[in-house]
NUBAKOL-69271 format. One record per residue (C-alpha): x, y, z; residue number from 1. Coordinates in nm, 2 decimals. Layout:
N
<node <X, Y, Z>, NUM> ...
END
This chain:
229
<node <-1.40, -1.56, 1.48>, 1> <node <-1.56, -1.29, 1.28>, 2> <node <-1.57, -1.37, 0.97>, 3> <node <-1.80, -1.08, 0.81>, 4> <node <-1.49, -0.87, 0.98>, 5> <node <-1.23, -1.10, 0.82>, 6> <node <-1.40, -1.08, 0.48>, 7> <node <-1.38, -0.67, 0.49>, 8> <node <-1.04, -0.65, 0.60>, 9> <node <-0.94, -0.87, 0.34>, 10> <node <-1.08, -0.67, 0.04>, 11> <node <-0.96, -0.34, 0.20>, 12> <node <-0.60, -0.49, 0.13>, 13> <node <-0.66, -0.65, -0.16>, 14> <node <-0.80, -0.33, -0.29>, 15> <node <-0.51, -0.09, -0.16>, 16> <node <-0.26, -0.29, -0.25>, 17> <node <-0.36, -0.29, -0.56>, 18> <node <-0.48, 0.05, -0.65>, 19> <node <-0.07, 0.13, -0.46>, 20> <node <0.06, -0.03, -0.77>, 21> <node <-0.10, 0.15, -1.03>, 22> <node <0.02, 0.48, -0.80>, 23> <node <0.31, 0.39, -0.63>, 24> <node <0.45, 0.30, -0.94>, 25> <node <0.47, 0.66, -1.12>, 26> <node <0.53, 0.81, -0.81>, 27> <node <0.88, 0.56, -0.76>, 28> <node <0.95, 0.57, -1.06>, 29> <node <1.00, 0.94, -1.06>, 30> <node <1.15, 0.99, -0.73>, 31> <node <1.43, 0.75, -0.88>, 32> <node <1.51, 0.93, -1.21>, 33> <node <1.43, 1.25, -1.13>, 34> <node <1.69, 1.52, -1.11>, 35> <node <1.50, 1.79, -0.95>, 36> <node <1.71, 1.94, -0.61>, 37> <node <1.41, 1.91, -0.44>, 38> <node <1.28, 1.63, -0.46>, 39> <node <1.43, 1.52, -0.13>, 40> <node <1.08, 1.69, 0.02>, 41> <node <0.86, 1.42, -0.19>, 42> <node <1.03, 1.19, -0.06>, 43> <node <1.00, 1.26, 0.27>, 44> <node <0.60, 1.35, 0.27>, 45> <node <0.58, 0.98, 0.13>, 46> <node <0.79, 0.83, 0.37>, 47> <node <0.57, 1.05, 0.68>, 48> <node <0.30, 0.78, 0.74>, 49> <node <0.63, 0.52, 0.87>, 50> <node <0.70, 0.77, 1.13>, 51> <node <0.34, 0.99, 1.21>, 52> <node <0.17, 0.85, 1.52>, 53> <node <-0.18, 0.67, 1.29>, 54> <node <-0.39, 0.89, 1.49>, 55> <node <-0.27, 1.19, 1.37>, 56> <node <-0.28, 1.09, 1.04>, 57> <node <-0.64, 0.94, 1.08>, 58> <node <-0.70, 1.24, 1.24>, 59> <node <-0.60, 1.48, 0.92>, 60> <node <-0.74, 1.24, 0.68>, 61> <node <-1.11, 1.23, 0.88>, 62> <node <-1.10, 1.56, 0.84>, 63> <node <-1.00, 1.59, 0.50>, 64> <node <-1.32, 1.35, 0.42>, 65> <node <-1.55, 1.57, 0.62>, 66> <node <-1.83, 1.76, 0.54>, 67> <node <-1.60, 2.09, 0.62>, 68> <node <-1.35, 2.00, 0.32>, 69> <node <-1.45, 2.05, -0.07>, 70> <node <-1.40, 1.70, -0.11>, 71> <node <-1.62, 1.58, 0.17>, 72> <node <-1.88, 1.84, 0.02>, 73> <node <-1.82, 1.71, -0.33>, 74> <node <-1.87, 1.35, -0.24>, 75> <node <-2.17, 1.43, -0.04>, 76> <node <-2.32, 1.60, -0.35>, 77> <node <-2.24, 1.32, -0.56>, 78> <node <-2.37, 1.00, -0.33>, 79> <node <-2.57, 1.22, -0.04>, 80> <node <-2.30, 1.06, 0.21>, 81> <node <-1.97, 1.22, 0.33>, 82> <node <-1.67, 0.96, 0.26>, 83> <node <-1.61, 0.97, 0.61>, 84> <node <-1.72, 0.61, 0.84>, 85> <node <-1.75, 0.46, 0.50>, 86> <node <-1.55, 0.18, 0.34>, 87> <node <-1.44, 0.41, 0.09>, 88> <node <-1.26, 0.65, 0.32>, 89> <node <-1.11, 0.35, 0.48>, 90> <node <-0.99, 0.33, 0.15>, 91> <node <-0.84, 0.66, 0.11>, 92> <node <-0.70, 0.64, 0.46>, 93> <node <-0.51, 0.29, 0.40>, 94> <node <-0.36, 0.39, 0.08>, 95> <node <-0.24, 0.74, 0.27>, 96> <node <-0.11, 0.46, 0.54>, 97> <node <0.08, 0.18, 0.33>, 98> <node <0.22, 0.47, 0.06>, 99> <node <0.60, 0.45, 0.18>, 100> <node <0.55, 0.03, 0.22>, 101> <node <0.51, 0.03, -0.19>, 102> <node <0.69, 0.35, -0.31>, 103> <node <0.98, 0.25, -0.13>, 104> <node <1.05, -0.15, -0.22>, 105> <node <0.93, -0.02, -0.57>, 106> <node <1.18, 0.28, -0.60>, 107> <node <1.49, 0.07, -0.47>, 108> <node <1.41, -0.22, -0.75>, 109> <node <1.37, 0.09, -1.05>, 110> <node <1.71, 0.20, -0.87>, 111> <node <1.89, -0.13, -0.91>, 112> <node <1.82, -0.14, -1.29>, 113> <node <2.18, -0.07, -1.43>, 114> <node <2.20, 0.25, -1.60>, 115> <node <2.36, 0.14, -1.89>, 116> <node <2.08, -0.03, -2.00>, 117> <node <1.86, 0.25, -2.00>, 118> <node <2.16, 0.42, -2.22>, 119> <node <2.18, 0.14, -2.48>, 120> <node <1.79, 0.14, -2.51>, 121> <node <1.76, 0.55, -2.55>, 122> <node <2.10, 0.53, -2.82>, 123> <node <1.86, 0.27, -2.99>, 124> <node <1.59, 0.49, -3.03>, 125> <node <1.36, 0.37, -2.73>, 126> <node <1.15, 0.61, -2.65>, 127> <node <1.11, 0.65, -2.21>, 128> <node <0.81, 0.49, -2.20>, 129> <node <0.91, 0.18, -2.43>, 130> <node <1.23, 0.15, -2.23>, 131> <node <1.04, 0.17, -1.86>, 132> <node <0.81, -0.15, -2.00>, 133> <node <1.10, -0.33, -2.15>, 134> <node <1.38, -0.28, -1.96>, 135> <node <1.31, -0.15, -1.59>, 136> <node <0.98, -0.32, -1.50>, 137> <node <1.07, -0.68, -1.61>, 138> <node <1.42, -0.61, -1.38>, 139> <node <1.22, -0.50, -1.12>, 140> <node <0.94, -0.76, -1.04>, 141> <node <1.10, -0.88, -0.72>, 142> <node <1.07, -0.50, -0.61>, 143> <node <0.71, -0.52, -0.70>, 144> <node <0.59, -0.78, -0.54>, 145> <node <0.74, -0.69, -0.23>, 146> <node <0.59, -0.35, -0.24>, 147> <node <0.24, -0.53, -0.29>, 148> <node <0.29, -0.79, -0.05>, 149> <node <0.43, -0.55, 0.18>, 150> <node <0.13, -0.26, 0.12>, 151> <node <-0.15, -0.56, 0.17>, 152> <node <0.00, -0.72, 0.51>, 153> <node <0.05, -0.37, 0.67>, 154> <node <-0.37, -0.28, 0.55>, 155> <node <-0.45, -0.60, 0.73>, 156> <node <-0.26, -0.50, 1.06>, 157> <node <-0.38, -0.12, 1.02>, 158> <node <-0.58, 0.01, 1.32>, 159> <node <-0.51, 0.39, 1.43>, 160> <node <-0.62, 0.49, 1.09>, 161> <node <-0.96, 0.30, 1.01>, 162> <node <-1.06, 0.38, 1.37>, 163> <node <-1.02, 0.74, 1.32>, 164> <node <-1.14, 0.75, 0.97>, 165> <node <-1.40, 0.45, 0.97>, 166> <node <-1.52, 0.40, 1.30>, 167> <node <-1.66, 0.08, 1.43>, 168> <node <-1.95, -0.03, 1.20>, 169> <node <-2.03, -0.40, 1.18>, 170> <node <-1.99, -0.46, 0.78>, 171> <node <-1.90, -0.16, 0.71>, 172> <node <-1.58, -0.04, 0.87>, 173> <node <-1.53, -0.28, 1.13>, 174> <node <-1.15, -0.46, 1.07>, 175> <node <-1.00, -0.73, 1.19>, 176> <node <-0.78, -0.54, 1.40>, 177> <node <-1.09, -0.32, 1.55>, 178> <node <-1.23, -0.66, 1.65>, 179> <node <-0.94, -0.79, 1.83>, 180> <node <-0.98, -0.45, 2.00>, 181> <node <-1.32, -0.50, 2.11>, 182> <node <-1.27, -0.85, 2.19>, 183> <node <-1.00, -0.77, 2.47>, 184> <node <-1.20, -0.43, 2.62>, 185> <node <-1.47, -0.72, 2.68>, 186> <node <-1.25, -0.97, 2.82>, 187> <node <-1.32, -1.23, 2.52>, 188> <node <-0.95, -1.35, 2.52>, 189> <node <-1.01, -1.69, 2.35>, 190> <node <-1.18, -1.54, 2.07>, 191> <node <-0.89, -1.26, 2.02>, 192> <node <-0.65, -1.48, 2.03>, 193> <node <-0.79, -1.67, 1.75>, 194> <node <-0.81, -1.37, 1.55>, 195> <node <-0.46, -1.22, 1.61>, 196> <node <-0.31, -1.58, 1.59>, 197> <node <-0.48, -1.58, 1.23>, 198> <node <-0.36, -1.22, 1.12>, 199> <node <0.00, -1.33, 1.23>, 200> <node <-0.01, -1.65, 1.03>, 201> <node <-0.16, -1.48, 0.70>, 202> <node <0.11, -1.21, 0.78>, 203> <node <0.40, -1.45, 0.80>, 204> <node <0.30, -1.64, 0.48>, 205> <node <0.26, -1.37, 0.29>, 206> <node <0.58, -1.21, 0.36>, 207> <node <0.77, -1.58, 0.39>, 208> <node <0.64, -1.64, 0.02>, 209> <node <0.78, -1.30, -0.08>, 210> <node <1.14, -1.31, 0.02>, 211> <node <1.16, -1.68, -0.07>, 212> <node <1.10, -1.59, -0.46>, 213> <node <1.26, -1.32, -0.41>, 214> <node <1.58, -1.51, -0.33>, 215> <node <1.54, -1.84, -0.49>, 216> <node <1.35, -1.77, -0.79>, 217> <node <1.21, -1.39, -0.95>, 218> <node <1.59, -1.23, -0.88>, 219> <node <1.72, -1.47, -1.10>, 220> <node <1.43, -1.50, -1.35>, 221> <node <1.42, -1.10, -1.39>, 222> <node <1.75, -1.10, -1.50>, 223> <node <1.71, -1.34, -1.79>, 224> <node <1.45, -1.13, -1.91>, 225> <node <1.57, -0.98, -2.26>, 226> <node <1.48, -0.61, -2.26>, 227> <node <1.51, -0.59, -2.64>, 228> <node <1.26, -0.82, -2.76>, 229> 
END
């Protein structure tokens, strides 16, 4: 077991999943209220990573983090390193990757919230802001959750992506997933086997924990929440 590759792949998640709540969040929230006619196209370039083959999209993002873009050239400036085969574009790349597995639980839960709520709070002189803290995000934590949980099991699975944009660096870039890779192509099946059985158990707590509060305790708990205190 590779541990020093456990231990990165674990704070890639924990890191995207979290920086995907403080952006998902805006970015659901608008997609749910907002009446422009076009925002069907938003939409759809969030949802893209669900369907695009990871390789092409590690394959835009790597060079979107090269030397040849102005961020690659500003980041180089700035640290004398381009972000690509660093942790930091795995970063990038991951939070590019698990977008749609946030935006999407998010924007449903903001969706649920029923609209006369948000009616009652504006008549009472609630500005959009005050309502959105009192009102939809206590209603939606089940939605949030999800979206986290969701965002941080699909990081530790990711491979297409940090292989294009990361590499294979011990330490550095190397992922769980990447070592299960190089564990088969040398024929090291015990020791592949103990890392996949290990990604599927984390995976299947994490996502077992989730829907049981969902259903047995935060979808009833959100709703007791009084939106006016």
């Amino acid at each position: 077991m590779n541990w020093e590759a456990f231990w990165l792949t674990a704070r890639l998640a924990a890191i995207v999943s979290t920086l995907l709540v403080a952006i998902g969040i805006p970015i659901a929230y608008w997609v749910t209220y907002s009446r422009w006619r076009w925002k069907f196209l938003v939409e759809a370039a969030v949802a893209l990573p669900i369907v695009l083959p990871p390789t092409v999209l590690g394959f835009y993002v790597l060079v979107a983090l090269g030397s040849g873009s102005p961020l690659g050239r500003w980041w180089e400036l700035l640290t004398g390193h381009t972000l690509a085969f660093t942790f930091e574009g795995l970063v990038i790349g991951s939070l590019l990757y698990s977008l749609p597995f946030a935006v999407q639980p998010f924007a449903a839960s903001f969706g649920a919230v029923d609209r006369t709520l948000l009616q009652a709070s504006a008549s009472l002189g609630h500005s959009p802001l005050q309502t959105f803290r009192r009102i939809v995000l206590p209603l939606s934590k089940a939605g949030l959750i999800t979206g986290f949980a969701l965002s941080f099991a699909h990081t530790l699975g990711e491979f297409g992506v940090v292989l294009m944009v990361g590499g294979n660096i011990p330490g550095v870039t190397r992922t769980l997933s990447i070592d299960i890779y190089d564990q088969v192509e040398t024929a090291n099946y015990s020791s592949a086997n103990q890392t996949a059985l290990l990604l599927l158990i984390i995976s299947f707590l994490v996502l077992s924990i989730v829907y049981g509060l969902n259903r047995y305790g935060l979808s009833r708990s959100s709703w007791a929440v009084s939106p006016w205190r």
